[in-house]
C-alpha positions in Angstrom: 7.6 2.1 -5.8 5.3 1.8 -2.8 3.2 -1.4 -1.5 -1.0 -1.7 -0.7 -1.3 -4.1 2.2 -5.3 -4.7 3.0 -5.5 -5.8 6.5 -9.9 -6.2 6.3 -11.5 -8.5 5.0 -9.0 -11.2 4.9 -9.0 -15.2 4.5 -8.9 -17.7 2.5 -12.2 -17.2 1.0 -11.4 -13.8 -0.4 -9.5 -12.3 -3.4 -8.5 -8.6 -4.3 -8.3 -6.8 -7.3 -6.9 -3.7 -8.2 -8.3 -1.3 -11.0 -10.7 -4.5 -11.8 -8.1 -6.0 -13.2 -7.3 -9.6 -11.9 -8.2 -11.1 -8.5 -5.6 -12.8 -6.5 -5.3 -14.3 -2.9 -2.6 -12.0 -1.6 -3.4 -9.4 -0.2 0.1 -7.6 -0.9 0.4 -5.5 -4.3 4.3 -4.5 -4.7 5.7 -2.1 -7.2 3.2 0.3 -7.8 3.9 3.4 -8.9 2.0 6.7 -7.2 -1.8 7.6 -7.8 -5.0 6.2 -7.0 -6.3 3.0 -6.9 -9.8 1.0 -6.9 -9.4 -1.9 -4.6 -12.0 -4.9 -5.2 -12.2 -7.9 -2.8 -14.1 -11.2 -4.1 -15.9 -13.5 -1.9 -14.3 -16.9 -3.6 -17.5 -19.1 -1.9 -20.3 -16.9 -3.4 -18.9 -15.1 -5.7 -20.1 -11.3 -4.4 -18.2 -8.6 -5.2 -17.5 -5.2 -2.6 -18.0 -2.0 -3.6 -14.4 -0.4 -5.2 -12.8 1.7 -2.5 -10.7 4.5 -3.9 -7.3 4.1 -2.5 -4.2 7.2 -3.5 -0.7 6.4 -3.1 1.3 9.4 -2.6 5.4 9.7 -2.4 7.7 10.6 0.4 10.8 12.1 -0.1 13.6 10.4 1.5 17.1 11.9 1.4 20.0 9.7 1.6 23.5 10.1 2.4 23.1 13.7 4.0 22.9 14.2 7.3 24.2 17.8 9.5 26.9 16.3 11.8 27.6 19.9 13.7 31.9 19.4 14.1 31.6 21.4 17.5 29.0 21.5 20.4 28.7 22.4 24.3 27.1 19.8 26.4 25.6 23.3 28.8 25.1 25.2 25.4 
């Protein structure tokens, strides 16, 4: 699962959205699965709304627990 951290515009007197589903005032979104996303940020004092930015989360493999440990090496080749 990855994470969306928005880093502009932030404050207190903004919310975000993603998909146009509810606002909230974090602006951390945890547990998303990959794929694209519309982010929305609300301005709480007026009520104006930005533009939905497409935003694509994409996977990275990560192996674990295998690593190439050579058992024999010459410090001058």
């Amino acid at each position: 699962k990855g994470i969306l951290s928005i880093n502009s515009p932030t404050g207190p007197n903004f919310e975000y959205s993603l998909n146009g589903i509810s606002y909230q005032p974090s602006t951390f979104f945890n547990n998303l699965d990959t794929g694209t996303y519309l982010v929305t940020v609300r301005n709480k004092t007026d009520g104006c709304t930005s533009q939905p930015v497409n935003f694509t989360l994409t996977a990275e493999a990560i192996l674990r627990g295998r690593y190439y440990l050579p058992n024999a090496f010459t410090p001058n080749n």
